[in-house]
C-alpha positions, 0 to 999 in steps of 0.5 A, a space after each residue: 500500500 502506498 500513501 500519496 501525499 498532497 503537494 502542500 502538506 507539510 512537514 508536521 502533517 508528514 509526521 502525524 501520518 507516520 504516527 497513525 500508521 505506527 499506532 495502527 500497527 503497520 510498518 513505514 517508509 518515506 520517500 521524497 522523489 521530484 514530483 510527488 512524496 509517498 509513504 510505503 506502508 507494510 503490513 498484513 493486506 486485510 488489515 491495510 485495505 480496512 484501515 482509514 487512512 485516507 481519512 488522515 490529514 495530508 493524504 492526497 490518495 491511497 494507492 494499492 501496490 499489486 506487485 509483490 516486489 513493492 518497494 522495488 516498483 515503480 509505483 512506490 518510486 517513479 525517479 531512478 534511485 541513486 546511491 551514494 557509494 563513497 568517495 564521491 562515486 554514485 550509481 543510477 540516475 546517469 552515474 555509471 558504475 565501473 567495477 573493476 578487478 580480479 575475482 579473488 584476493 591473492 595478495 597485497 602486490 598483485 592487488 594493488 598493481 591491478 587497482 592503480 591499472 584499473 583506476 588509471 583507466 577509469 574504474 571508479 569501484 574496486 572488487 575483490 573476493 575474499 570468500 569464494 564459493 566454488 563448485 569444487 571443495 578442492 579449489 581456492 577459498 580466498 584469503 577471509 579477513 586477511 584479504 578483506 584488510 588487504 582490499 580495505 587498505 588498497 581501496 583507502 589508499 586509492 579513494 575507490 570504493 571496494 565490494 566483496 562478497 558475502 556467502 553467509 549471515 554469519 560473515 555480515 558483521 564481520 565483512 561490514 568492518 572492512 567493505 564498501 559494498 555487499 555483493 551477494 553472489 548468484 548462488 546465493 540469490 534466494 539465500 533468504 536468512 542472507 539478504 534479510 542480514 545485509 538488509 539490516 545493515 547501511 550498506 550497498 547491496 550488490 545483488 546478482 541474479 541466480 543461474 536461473 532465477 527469472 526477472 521477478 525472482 531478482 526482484 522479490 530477492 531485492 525486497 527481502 532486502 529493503 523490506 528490512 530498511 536497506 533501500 540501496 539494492 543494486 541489481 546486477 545481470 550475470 547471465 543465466 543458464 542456457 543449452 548452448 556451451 559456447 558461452 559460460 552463460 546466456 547474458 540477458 541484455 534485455 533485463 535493462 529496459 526490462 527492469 525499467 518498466 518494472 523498478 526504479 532500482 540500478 542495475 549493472 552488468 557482468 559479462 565476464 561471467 556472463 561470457 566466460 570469454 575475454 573476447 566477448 566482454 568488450 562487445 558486450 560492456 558496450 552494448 550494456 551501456 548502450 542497452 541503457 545499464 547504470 554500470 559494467 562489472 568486469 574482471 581484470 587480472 595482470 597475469 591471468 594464467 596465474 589467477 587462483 579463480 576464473 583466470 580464463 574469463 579476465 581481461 588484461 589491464 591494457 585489455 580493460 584500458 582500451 574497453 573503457 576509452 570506448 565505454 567513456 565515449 559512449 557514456 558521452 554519447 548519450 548523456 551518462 557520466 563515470 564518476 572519478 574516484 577522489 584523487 589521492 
């Protein structure tokens, strides 16, 4: 449900809604967009359609929302969202996201050399697993806290902010000391104790879709994380599952203005997982700009037959360097910006 409110009301009327809606037992959310300011009210669907609410000073109508990913929708929000993510970069509304670096955490020299690469060109986040899920028990597990410190540190000496994933709730408290941004993997989609923990937190979330999760699932795995108070839920295309080898997934471009008709949430593509082929991603972290996307996740390595994890899929640094003089021109082109980082 959500509560429209007129134009003029003011600040003390805001407040006495908020009220009444708490005295009636329901949860609340205010949003301020350009045009209109709305309150999202959650709470059991009977008990809401009974309540007065449109009786209440200030209150121009009262709209149900039928989506089940409420928050998410655009009926809760019309404007685009925009986060905030340090260090003066901003993703959604124009701001273009560019996350960069290796898929895991090998070490202090390696990382930094690849961060100074990759800001040098362009990248205005910096990604790291610390905490790698892999499908066999015998591969590389990353680093844990000692990797975490390490992607901290290269992340405050450059002025980047960094994201790493998280595989568990009980790793929310610890991962939050060091990190930027949560990035929850596609394995862990549908983790539902996980994204109601990173929701209770005041960081960015960075959600991936499932290998084979559709539109909808992506987007009612993003309300289990505003609907804890968390509205910073960034969504990100990995591709999904397909029939055909040739590619490491399917990469489903048409998610963008998909989801543009559907959420007022960013989302972000990875073509490196999306692929799995390094010749692919520059055509397709251009096309995901053009498709309209709020940013391109793509990693990079400066010696990718030595990389502990997905090696294969990584685009050198003058690789990365020459994909985003092309990004930029086309961000210019149709009117998007990429945040720098603050100089160091």
């Amino acid at each position: 449900m959500i509560i429209v409110l007129k134009q003029n009301s003011t600040d003390k009327q805001i407040q006495h809604i908020l009220d009444k809606i708490e005295e009636m037992g329901f949860r609340h959310d205010l949003s301020r967009g350009e045009k209109r300011t709305v309150i999202g009210i959650i709470g059991e669907e009977d008990k809401l359609r009974e309540a007065p609410l449109k009786a209440i000073p200030g209150v121009d109508k009262v709209v149900p929302v039928l989506k089940p990913y409420k928050m998410a929708s655009l009926e809760y929000q019309e404007d685009p969202s925009v986060f905030d993510l340090g260090f003066g970069v901003k993703v959604g509304g124009g701001n273009l996201m560019m996350i960069a670096g290796p898929c895991a955490i090998e070490g202090k020299d390696i990382l930094h050399e690849i961060a100074m690469a990759v800001k040098a060109s362009g990248a205005n986040v910096l990604r790291g697993g610390a905490f790698k899920p892999r499908t066999s028990p015998y591969s590389f597990q990353g680093m844990g806290e000692e990797g975490l410190k390490i992607l901290q540190e290269i992340g405050h000496e450059l002025q980047m902010p960094v994201v790493t994933e998280v595989m568990d709730p009980r790793q929310v408290e610890l991962i939050d000391k060091y990190t930027d941004i949560f990035q929850i993997g596609a394995r862990n989609m549908q983790n539902f104790n996980l994204l109601k923990e990173v929701g209770s937190t005041k960081r960015p979330v960075l959600l991936k879709r499932g290998m084979s999760a559709t539109v909808i699932d992506l987007l009612m795995s993003a309300e289990y994380i505003i609907s804890q108070g968390n509205k910073e839920v960034i969504l990100c295309e990995r591709g999904v599952r397909s029939f055909d080898p040739s590619t490491r997934n399917l990469l489903d471009l048409a998610i963008v203005p998909n989801l543009r008709c559907l959420s007022h949430l960013p989302i972000v593509i990875d073509p490196s997982h999306a692929t799995g082929r390094p010749e692919l991603i520059p055509a397709m972290s251009l096309a995901s700009v053009a498709a309209g996307a709020d940013g391109v996740h793509i990693e990079v390595h400066s010696c990718p037959e030595m990389a502990k994890s997905d090696g294969p899929q990584a685009l050198l640094p003058e690789q990365f360097d020459d994909v985003m003089k092309q990004m930029k021109q086309m961000a210019e082109m149709l009117g998007k910006t990429i945040p720098a980082p603050a100089s160091t």
